[in-house]
C-alpha positions in Angstrom: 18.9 -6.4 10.6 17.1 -9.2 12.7 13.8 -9.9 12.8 13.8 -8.4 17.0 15.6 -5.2 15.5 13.3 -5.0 12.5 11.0 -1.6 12.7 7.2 -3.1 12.8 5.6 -4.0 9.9 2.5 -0.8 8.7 -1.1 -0.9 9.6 -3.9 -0.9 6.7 -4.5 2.2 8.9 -1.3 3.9 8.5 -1.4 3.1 4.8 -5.0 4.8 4.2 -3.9 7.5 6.4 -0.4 8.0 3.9 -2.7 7.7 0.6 -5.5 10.3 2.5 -2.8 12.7 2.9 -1.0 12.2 -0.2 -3.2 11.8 -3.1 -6.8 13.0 -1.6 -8.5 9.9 -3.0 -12.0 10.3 -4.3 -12.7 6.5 -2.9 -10.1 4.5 -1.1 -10.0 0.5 -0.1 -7.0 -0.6 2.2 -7.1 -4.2 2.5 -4.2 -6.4 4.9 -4.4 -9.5 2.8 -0.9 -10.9 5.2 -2.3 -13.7 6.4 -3.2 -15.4 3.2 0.6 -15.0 2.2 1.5 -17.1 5.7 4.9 -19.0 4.2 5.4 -17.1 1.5 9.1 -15.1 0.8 8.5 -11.5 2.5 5.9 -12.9 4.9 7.0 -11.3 8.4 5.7 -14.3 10.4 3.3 -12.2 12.0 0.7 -13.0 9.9 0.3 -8.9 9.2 1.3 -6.1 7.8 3.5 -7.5 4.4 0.7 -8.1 2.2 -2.0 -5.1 1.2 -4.5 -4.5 -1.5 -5.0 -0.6 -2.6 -8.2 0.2 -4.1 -8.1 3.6 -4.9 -9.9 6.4 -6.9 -7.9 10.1 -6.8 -8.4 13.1 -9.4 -4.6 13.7 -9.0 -4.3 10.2 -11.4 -6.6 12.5 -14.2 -4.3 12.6 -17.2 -1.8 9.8 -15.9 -1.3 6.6 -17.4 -1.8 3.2 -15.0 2.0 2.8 -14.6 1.9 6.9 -13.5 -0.8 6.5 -11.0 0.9 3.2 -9.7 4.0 5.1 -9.0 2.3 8.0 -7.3 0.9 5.7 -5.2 4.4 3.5 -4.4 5.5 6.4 -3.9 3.1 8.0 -1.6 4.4 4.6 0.5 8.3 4.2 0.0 8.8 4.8 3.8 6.8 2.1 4.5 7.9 -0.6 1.6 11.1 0.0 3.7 10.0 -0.6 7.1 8.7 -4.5 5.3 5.7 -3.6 3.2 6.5 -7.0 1.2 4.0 -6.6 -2.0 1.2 -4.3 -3.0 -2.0 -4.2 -5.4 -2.5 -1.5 -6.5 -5.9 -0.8 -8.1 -5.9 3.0 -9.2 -8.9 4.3 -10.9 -9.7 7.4 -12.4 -13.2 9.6 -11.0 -15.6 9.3 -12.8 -16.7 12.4 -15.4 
């Protein structure tokens, strides 16, 4: 694919939409950190939509271990790791008790 036929990079609001829906967070942070990666392998040369920080808090991670609730959440996003989601931080916190 070239970069004209290339479907357009996601939104930070497309992504907290997709975790909303998927894994009815408790607290959720999307943050589009693309432009500090400007140059870097994966960067889009848009400056947006490769690079995003996930902070998030869900009661479907109770009982999971860190690498369980990372998945869920990479997997709550394939689609859009696809489409040239480059890298993702994934913060995933258990609620509190």
């Amino acid at each position: 694919m070239t970069p004209t036929t290339m479907p357009a990079a996601p939104t930070a609001q497309q992504l907290e939409q997709r975790l909303r829906e998927t894994l009815q967070p408790v607290t959720l942070e999307v943050v589009d950190e693309s432009a500090q990666h400007n140059g870097h392998a994966g960067a889009n040369g848009t400056g947006s939509g490769t690079h995003f920080r996930v902070k998030i808090t869900s009661h479907l991670f109770t009982g999971k271990s860190a690498v369980m609730r990372h998945r869920l959440v990479y997997d709550s996003l394939q689609d859009f790791m696809d489409q040239g989601l480059h890298a993702l931080a994934i913060e995933a916190h258990l609620p509190p008790v």
